[in-house]
KOLSEKE-946631 format. One line per field, with one value per atom (N, C-alpha, C): residue in three letters; x, y negated, z negated. Coordinates in Angstrom, 1 decimal, padded with zeros to 4 digits. Example, Ala and Ser with C-alpha at 12.3 -4.5 7.8 and 13.67 -1.06 7.14 Angstrom:
// residues 2
r	(ALA_ALA_ALA_SER_SER_SER);
x	(013.2_012.3_013.2_012.8_013.7_012.9);
y	(005.7_004.5_003.3_002.2_001.1_000.0);
z	(-007.8_-007.8_-007.8_-007.1_-007.1_-007.9);
This chain:
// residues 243
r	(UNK_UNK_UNK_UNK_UNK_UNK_UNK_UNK_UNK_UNK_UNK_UNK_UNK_UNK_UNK_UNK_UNK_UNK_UNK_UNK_UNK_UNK_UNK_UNK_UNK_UNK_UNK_UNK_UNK_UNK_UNK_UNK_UNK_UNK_UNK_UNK_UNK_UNK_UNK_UNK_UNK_UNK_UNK_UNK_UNK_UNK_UNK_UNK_UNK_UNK_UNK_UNK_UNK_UNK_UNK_UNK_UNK_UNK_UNK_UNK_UNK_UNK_UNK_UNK_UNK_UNK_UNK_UNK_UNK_UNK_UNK_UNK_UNK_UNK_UNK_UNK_UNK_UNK_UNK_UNK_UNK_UNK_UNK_UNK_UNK_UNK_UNK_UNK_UNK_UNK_UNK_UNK_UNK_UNK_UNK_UNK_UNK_UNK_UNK_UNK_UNK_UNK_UNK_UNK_UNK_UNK_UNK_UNK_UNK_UNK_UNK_UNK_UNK_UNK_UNK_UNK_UNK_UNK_UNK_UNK_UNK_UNK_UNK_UNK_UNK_UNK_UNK_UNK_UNK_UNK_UNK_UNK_UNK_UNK_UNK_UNK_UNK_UNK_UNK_UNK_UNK_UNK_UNK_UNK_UNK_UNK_UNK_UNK_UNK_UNK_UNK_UNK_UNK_UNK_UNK_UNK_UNK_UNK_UNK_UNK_UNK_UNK_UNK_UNK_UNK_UNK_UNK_UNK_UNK_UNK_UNK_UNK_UNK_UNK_UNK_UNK_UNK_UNK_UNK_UNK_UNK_UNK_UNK_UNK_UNK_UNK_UNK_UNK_UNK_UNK_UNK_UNK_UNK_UNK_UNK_UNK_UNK_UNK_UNK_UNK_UNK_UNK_UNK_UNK_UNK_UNK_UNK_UNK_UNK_UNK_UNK_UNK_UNK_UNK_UNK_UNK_UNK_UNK_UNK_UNK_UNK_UNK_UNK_UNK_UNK_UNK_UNK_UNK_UNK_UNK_UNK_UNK_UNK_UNK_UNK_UNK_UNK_UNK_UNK_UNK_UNK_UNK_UNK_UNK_UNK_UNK_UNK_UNK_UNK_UNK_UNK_UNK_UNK_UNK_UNK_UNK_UNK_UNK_UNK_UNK_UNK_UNK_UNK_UNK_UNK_UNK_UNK_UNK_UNK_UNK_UNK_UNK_UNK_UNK_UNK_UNK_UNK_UNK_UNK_UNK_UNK_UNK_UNK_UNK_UNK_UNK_UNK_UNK_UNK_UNK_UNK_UNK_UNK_UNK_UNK_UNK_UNK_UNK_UNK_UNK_UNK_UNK_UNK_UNK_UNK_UNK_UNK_UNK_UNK_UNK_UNK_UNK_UNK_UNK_UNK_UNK_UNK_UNK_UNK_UNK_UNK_UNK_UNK_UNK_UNK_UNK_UNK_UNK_UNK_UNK_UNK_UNK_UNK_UNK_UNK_UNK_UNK_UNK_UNK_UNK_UNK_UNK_UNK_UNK_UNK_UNK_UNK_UNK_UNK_UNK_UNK_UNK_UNK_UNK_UNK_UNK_UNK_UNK_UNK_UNK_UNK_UNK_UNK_UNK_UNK_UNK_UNK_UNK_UNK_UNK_UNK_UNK_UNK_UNK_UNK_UNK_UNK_UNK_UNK_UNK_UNK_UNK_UNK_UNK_UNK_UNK_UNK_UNK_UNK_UNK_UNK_UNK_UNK_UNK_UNK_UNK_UNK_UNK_UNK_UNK_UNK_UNK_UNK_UNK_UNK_UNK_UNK_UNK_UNK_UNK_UNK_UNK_UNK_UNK_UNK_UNK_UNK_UNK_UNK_UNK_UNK_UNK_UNK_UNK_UNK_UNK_UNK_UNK_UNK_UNK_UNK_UNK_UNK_UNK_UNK_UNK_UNK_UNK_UNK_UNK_UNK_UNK_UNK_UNK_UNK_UNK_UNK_UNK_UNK_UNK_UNK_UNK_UNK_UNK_UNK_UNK_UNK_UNK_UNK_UNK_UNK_UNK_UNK_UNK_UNK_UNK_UNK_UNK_UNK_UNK_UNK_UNK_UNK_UNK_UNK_UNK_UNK_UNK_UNK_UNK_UNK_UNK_UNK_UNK_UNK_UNK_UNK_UNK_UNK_UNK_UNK_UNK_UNK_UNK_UNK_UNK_UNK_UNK_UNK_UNK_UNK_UNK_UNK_UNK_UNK_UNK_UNK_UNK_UNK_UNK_UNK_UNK_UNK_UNK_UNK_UNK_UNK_UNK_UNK_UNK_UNK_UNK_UNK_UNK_UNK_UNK_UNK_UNK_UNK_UNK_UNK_UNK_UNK_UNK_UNK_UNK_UNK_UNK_UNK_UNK_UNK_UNK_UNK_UNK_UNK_UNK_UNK_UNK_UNK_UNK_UNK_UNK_UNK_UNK_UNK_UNK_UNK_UNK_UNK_UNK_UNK_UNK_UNK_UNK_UNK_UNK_UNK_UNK_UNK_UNK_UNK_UNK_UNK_UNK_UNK_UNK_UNK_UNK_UNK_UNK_UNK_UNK_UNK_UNK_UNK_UNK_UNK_UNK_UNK_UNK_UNK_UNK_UNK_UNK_UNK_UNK_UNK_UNK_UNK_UNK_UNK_UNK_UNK_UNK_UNK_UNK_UNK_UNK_UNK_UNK_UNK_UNK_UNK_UNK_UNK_UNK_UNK_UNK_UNK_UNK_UNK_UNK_UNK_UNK_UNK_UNK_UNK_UNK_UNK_UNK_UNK_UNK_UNK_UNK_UNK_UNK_UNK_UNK_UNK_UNK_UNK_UNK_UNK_UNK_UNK_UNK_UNK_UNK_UNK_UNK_UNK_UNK_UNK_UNK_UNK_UNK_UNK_UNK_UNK_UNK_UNK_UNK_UNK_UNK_UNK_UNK_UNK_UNK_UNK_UNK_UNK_UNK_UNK_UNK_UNK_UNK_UNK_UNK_UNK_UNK_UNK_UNK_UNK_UNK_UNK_UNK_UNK_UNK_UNK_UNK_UNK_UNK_UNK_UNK_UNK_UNK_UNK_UNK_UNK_UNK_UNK_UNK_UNK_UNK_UNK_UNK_UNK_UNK_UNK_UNK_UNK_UNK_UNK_UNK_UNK_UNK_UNK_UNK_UNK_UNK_UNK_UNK_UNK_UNK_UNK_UNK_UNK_UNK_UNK);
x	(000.8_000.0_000.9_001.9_002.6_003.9_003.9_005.2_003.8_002.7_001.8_001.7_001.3_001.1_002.8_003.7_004.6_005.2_004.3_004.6_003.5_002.3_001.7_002.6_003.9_004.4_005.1_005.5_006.0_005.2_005.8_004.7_004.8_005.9_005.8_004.9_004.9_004.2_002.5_002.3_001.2_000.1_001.5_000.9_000.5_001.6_001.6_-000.5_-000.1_-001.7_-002.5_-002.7_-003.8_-004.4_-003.5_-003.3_-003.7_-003.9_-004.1_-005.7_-006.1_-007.3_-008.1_-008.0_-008.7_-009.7_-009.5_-010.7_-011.4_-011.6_-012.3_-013.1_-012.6_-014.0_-014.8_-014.3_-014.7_-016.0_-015.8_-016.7_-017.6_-017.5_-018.2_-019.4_-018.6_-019.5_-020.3_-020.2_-020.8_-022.0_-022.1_-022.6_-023.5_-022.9_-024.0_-025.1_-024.2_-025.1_-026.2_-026.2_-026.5_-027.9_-027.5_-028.5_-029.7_-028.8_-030.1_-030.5_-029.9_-031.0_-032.2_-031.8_-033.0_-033.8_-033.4_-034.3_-035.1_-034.2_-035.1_-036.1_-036.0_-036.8_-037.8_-038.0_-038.4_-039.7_-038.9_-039.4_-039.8_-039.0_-039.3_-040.9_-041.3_-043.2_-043.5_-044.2_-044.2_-044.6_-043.8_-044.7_-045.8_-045.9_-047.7_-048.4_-047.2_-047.7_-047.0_-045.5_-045.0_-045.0_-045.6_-045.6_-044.3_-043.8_-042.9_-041.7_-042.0_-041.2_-040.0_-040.2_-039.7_-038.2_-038.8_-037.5_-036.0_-035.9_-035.1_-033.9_-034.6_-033.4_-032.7_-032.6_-031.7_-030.7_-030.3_-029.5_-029.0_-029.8_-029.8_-028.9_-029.2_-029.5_-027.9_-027.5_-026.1_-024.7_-025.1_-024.4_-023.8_-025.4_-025.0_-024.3_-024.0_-023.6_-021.9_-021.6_-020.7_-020.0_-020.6_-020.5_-019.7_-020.1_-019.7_-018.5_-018.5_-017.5_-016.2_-016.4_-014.8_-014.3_-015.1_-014.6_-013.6_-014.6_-013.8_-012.6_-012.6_-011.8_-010.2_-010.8_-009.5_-008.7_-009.9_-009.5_-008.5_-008.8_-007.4_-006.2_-006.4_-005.4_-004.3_-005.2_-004.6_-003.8_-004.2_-003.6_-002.7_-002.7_-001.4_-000.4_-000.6_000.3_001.0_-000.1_001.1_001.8_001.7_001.7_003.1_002.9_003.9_004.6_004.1_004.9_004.9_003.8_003.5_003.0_004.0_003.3_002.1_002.0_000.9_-000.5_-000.4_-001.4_-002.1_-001.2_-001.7_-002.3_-001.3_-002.1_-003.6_-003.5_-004.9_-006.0_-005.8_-006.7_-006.8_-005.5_-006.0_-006.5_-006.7_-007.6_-009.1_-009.2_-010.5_-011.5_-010.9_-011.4_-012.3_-012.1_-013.3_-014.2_-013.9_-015.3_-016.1_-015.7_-016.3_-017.5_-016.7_-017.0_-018.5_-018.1_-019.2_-020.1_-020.0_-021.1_-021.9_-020.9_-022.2_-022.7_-022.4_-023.2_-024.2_-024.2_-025.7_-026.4_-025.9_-027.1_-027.7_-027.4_-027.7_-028.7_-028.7_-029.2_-030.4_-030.2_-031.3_-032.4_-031.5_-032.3_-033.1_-032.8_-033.3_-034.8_-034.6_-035.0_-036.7_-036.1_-037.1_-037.8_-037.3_-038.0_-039.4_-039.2_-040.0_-041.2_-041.5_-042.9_-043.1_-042.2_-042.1_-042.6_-042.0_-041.8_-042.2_-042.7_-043.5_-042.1_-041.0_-039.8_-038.6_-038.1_-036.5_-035.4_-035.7_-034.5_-034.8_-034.9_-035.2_-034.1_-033.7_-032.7_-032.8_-032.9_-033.3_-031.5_-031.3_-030.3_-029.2_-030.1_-029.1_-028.6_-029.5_-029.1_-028.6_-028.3_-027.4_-025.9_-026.1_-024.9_-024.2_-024.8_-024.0_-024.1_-024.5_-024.4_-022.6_-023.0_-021.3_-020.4_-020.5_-019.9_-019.1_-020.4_-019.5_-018.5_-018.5_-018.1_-016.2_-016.0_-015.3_-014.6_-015.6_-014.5_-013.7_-014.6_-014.4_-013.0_-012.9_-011.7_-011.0_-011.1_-010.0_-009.2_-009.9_-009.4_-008.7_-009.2_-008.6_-007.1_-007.4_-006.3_-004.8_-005.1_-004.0_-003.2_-004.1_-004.2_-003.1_-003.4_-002.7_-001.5_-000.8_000.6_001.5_002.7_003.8_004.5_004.4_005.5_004.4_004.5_003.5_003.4_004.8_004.9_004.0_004.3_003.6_002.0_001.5_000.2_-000.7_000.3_-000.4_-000.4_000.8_000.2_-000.9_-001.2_-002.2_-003.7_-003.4_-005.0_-005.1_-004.0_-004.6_-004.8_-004.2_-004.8_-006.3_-006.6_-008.0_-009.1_-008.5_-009.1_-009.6_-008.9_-009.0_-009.9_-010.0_-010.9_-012.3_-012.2_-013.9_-014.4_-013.4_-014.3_-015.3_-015.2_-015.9_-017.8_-017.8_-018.9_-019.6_-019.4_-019.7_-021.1_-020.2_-021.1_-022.1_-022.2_-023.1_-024.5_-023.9_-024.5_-025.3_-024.8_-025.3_-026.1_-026.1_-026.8_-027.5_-028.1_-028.8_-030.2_-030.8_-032.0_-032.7_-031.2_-032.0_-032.1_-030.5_-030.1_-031.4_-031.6_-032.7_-034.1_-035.2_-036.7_-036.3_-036.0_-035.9_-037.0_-037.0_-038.0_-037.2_-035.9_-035.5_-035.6_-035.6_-036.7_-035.2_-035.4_-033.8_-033.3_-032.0_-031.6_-032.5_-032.3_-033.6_-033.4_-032.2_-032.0_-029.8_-030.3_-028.9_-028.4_-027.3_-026.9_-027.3_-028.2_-028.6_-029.8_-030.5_-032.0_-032.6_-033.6_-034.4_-035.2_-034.9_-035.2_-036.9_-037.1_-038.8_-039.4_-038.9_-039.1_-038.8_-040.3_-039.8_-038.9_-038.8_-037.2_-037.0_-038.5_-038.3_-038.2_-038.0_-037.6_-036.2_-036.0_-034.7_-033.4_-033.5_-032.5_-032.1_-032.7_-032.0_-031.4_-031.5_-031.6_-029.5_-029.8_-028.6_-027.3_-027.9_-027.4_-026.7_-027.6_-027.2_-025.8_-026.1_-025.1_-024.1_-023.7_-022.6_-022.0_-022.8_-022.2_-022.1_-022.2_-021.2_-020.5_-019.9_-018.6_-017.8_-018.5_-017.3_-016.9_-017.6_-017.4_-016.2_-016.5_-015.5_-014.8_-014.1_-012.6_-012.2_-012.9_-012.4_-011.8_-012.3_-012.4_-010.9_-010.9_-009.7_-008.1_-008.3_-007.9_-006.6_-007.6_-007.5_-006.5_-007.0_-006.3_-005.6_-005.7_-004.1_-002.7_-003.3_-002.1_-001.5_-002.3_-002.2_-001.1_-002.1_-001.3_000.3_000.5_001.9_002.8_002.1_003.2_003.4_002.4_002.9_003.8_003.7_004.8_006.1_006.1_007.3_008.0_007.5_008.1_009.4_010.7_011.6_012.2_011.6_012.3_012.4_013.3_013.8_012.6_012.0_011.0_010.1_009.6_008.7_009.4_010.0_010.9_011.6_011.8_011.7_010.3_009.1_007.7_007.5_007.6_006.8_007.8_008.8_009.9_009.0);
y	(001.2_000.0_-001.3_-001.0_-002.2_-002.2_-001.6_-001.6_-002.2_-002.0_-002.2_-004.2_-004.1_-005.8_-006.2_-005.7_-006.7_-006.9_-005.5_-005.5_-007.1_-007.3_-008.2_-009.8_-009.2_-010.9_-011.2_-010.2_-010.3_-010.4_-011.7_-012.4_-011.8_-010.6_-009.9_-008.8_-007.9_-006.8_-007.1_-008.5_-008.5_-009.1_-009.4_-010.3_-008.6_-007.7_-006.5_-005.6_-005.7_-005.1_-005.8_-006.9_-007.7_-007.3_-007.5_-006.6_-005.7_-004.8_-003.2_-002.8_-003.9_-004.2_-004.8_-006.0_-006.7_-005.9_-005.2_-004.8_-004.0_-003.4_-002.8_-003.9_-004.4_-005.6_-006.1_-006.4_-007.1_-006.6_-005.0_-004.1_-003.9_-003.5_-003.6_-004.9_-006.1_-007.0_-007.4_-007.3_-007.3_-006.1_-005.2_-003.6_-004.0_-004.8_-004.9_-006.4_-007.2_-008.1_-007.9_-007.5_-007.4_-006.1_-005.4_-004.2_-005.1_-006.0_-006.6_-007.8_-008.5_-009.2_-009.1_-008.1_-007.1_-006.4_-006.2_-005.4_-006.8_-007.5_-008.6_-009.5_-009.6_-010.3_-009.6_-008.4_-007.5_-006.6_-006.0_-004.6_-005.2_-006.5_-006.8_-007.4_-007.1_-007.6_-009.0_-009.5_-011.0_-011.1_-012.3_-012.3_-012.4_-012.0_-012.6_-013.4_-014.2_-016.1_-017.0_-016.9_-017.9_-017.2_-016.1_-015.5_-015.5_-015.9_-015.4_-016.7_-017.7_-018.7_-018.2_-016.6_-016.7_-015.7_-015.4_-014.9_-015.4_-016.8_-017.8_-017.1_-016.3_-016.2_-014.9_-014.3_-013.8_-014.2_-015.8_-016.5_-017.0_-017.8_-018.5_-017.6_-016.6_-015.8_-015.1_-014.7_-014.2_-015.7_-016.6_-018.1_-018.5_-018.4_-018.8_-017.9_-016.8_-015.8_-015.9_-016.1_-016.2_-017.5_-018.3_-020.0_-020.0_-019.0_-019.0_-017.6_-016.7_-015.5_-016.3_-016.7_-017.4_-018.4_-018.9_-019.9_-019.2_-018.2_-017.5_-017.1_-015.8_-015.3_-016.5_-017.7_-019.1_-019.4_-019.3_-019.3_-018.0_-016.9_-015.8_-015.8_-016.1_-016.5_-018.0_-018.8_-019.9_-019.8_-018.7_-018.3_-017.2_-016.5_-015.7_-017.2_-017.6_-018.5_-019.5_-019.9_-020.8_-019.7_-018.8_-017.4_-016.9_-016.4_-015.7_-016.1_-017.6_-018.5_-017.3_-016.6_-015.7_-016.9_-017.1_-018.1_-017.6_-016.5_-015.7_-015.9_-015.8_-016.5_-017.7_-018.8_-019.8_-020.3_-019.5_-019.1_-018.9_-017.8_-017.2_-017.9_-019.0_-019.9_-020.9_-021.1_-022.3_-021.9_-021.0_-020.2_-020.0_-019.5_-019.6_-020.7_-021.6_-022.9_-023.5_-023.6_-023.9_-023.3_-021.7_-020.9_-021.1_-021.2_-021.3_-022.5_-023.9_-025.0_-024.8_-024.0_-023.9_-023.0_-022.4_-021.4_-022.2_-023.2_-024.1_-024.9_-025.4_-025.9_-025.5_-024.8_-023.4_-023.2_-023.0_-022.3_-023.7_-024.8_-026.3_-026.5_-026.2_-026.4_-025.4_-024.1_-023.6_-023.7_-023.7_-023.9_-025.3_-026.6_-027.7_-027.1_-026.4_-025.4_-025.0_-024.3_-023.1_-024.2_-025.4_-025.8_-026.5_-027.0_-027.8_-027.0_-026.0_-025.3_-024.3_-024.6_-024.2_-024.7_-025.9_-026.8_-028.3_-028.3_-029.5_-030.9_-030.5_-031.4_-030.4_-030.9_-030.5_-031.1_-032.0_-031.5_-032.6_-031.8_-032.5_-032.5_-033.1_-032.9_-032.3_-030.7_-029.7_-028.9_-028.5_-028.1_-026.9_-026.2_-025.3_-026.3_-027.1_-028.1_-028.9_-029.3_-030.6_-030.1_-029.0_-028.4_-027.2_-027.4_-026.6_-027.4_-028.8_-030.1_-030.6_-030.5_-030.8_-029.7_-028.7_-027.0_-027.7_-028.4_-028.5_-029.7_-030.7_-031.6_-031.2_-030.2_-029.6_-029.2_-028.0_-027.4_-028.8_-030.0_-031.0_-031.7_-031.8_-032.5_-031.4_-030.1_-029.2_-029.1_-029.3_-029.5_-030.8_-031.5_-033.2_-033.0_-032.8_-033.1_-032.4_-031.4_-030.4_-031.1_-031.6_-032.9_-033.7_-034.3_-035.7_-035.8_-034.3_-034.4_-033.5_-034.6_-034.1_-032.5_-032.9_-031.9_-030.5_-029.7_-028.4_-027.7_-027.4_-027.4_-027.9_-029.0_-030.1_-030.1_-030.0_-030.0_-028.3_-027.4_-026.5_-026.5_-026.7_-027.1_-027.8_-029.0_-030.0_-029.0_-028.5_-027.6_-026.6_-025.6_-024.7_-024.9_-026.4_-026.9_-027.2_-028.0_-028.4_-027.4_-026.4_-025.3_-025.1_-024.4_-024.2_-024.6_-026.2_-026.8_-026.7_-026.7_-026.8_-025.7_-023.9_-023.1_-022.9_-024.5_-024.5_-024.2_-024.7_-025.3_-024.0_-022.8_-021.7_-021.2_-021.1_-020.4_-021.3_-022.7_-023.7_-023.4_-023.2_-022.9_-021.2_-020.4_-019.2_-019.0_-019.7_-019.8_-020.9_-021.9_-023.4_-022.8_-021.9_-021.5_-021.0_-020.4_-020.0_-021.0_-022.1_-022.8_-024.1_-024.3_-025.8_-025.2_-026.0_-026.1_-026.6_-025.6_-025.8_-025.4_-026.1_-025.6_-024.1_-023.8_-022.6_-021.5_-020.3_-019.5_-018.3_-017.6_-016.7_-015.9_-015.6_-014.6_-013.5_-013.1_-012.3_-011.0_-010.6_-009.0_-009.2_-008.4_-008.5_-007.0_-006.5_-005.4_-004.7_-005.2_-004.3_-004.5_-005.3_-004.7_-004.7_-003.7_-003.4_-004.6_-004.4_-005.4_-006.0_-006.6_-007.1_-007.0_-007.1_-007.1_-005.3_-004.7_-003.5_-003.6_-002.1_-001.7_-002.1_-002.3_-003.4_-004.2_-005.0_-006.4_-006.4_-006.1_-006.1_-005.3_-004.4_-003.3_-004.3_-005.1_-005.5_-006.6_-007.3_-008.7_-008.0_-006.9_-006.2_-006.2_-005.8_-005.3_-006.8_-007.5_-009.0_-009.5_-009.3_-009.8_-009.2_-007.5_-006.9_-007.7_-008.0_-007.8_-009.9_-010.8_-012.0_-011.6_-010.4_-010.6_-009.7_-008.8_-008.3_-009.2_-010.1_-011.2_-012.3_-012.4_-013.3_-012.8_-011.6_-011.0_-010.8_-010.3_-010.4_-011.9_-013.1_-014.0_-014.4_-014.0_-014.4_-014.0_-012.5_-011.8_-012.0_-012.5_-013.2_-014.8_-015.5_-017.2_-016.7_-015.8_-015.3_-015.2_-014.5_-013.8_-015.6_-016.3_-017.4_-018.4_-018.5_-019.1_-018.6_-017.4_-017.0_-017.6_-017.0_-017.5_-019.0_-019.5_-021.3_-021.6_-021.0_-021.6_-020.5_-019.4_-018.6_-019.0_-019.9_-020.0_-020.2_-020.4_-020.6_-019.1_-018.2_-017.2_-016.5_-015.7_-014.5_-013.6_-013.0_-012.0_-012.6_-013.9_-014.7_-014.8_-015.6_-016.0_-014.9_-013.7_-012.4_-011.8_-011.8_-011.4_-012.5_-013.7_-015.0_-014.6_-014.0_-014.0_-013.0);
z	(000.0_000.0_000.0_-000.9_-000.9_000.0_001.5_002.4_003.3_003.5_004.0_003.9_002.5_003.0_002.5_002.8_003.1_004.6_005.0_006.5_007.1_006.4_006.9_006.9_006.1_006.2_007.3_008.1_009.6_010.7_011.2_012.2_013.4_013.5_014.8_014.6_013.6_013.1_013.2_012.6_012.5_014.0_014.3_015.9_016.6_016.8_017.3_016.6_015.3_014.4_015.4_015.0_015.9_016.9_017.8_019.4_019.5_018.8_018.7_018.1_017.3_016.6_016.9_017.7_018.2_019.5_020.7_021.3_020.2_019.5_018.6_018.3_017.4_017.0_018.1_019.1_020.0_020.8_020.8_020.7_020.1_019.2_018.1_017.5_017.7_018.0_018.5_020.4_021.5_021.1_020.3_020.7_019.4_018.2_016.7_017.5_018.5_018.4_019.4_020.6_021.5_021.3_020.3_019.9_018.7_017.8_016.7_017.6_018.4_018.9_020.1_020.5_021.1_020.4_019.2_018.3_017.3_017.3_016.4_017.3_018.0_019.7_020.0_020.1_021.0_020.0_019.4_018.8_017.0_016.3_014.7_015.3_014.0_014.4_013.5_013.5_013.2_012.1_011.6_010.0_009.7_008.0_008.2_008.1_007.7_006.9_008.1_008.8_009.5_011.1_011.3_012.8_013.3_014.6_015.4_014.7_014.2_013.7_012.7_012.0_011.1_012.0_013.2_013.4_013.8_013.3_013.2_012.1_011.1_010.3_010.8_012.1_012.5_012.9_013.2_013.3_012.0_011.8_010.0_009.2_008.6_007.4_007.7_009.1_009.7_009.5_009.9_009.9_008.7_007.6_006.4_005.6_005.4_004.7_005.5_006.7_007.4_006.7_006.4_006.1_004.7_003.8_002.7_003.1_003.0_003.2_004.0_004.9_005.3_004.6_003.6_002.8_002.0_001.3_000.0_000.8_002.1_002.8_003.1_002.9_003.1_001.7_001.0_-000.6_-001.1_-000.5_-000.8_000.1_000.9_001.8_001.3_000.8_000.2_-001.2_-002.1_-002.8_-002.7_-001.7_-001.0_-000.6_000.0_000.2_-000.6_-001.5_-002.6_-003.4_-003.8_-004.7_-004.0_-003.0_-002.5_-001.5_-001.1_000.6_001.5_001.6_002.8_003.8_004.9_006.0_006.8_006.7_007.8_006.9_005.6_005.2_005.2_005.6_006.1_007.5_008.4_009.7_009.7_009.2_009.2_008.4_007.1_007.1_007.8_008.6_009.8_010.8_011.1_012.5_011.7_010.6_009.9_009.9_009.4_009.3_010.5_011.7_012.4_012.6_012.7_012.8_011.4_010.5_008.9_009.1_009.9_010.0_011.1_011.8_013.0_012.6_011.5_011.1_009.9_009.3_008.2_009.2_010.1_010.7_011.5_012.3_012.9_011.8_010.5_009.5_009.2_008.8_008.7_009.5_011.1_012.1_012.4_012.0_012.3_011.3_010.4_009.0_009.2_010.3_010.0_010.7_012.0_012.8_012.5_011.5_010.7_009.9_009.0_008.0_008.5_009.9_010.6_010.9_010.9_010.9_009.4_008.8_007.3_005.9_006.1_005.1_005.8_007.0_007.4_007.7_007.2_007.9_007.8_008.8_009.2_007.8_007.2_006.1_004.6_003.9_002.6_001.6_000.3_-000.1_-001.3_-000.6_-001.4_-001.9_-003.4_-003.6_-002.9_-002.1_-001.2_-000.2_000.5_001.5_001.6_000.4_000.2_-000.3_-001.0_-001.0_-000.2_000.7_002.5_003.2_003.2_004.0_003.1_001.7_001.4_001.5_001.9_002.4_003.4_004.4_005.7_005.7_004.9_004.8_004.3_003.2_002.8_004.1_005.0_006.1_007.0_007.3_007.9_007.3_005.8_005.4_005.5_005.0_005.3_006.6_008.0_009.6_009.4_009.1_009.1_008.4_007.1_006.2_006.8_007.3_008.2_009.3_010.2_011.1_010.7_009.6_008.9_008.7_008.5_008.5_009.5_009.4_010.9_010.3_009.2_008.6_008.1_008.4_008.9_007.5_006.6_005.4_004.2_004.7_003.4_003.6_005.0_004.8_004.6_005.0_004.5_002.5_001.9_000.5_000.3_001.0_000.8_001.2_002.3_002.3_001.3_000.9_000.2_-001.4_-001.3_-003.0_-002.8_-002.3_-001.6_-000.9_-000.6_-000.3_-002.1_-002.8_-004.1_-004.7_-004.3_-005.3_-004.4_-003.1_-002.7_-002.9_-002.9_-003.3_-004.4_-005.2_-006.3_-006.0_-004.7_-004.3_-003.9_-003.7_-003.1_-003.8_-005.6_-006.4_-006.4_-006.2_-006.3_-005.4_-003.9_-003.3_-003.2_-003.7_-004.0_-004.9_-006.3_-007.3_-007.5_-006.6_-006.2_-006.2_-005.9_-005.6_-007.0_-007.6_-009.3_-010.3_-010.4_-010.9_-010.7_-009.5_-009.8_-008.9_-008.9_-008.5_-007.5_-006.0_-004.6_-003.7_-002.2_-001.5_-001.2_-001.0_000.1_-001.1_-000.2_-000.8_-001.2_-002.5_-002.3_-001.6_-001.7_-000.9_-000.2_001.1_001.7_001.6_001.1_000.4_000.4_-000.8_-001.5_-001.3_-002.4_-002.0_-003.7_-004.2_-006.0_-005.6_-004.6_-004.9_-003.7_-003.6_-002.8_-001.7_-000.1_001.0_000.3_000.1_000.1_001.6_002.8_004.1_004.2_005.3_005.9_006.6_006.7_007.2_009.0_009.6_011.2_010.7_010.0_009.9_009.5_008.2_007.6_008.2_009.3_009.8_011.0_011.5_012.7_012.1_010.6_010.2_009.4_009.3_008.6_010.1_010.6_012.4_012.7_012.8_013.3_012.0_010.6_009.8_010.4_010.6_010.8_012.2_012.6_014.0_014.3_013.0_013.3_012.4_011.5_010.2_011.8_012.8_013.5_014.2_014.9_015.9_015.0_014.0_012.9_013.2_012.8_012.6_014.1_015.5_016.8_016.7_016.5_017.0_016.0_015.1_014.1_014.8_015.0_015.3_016.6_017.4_019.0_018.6_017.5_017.2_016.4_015.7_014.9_015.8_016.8_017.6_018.5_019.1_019.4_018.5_017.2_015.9_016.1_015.7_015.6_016.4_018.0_019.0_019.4_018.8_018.4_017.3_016.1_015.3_015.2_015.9_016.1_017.6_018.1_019.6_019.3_018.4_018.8_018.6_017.5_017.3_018.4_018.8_019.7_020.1_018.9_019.8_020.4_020.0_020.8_022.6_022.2_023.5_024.4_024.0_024.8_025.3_023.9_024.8_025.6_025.9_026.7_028.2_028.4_029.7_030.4);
């Protein structure tokens, strides 16, 4: 286990893993999404209170759960990094970071979506929503702040301190629905208790989660290998695979 992740601190090794990993997910994603959104479209049967509107949270429900998981996913990486100056850890939360960014914002969006034949407006400043409106704000200065400095070093410390502190915001957002008198309604099945939605509803709504966490890691996977060969260009194996 432990020749394992120290093999991950080699940016040749892991550029090589990637490579080797990456059509699999890629597969796998194309095949979980393309199967639940046919089955959620097609074959899931309508609600009984919001009809065909509610099948929004096959997007929603996949985005948001995505929105928070790459955060945390940045936040152990961030702490690999100051912890151990594994550089490949920091890669990989700088490749994280926009898709995290682009997934609080689709759930934001569909969620504004759904509320409008739901809740009679697209966005109220209800506690889940104001706190994944400041989610996204977080991924936003996270992109920026990296931005800001020349010296590549110094701003990855500056993100993964800051990373640190916004994953405060996660449990906020996860526990907002119990913690205050919100319109959004709780989690729509967890992993301790039993779906409240039949199994047509909830099995494609499952289908669709797996298949944006495979599309995540393809996609990571793919700007990892990218990442590397930008900040290893001077080393040798780079500059022998680029000939």
């Amino acid at each position: 286990m432990w020749k394992f992740i120290h093999k991950l601190g080699s940016p040749k090794w892991c550029y090589q893993l990637c490579g080797r990993l990456q059509p699999w997910f890629w597969i796998a994603a194309t095949t979980l999404l393309v199967v639940g959104a046919v089955w959620s479209l097609a074959f899931s049967p309508p609600d009984y209170q919001m009809g065909d509107s509610y099948r929004i949270i096959y997007v929603h429900v996949p985005a948001a759960i995505l929105a928070q998981s790459v955060f945390v996913a940045m936040t152990l990486a961030s702490v690999v990094f100051l912890v151990w100056k594994i550089k490949l850890a920091d890669m990989a939360a700088s490749v994280m970071a926009p898709f995290g960014a682009a997934m609080t914002f689709l759930g934001l969006f569909s969620g504004a979506l759904w509320g409008i034949p739901t809740w009679g407006t697209w966005w109220t400043w209800d506690a889940r929503l104001t706190s994944m409106l400041i989610q996204l704000f977080i991924y936003i200065g996270i992109i920026a702040l990296r931005g800001a400095f020349a010296n590549t070093g110094q701003g990855a410390k500056a993100v993964a301190v800051l990373t640190l502190v916004g994953v405060v915001n996660i449990p906020i957002i996860k526990y907002s629905v119990y913690w205050w008198n919100t319109l959004h309604q709780p989690a729509t099945f967890t992993l301790t208790e039993r779906p409240a939605m039949p199994a047509s509803m909830w099995v494609p709504l499952l289908i669709m989660v797996l298949g944006f966490y495979c599309f995540f890691i393809a996609l990571t996977l793919y700007r990892l290998r990218s990442e590397i060969l930008k900040r290893e260009s001077r080393t040798r194996w780079v500059q022998e695979f680029m000939m």
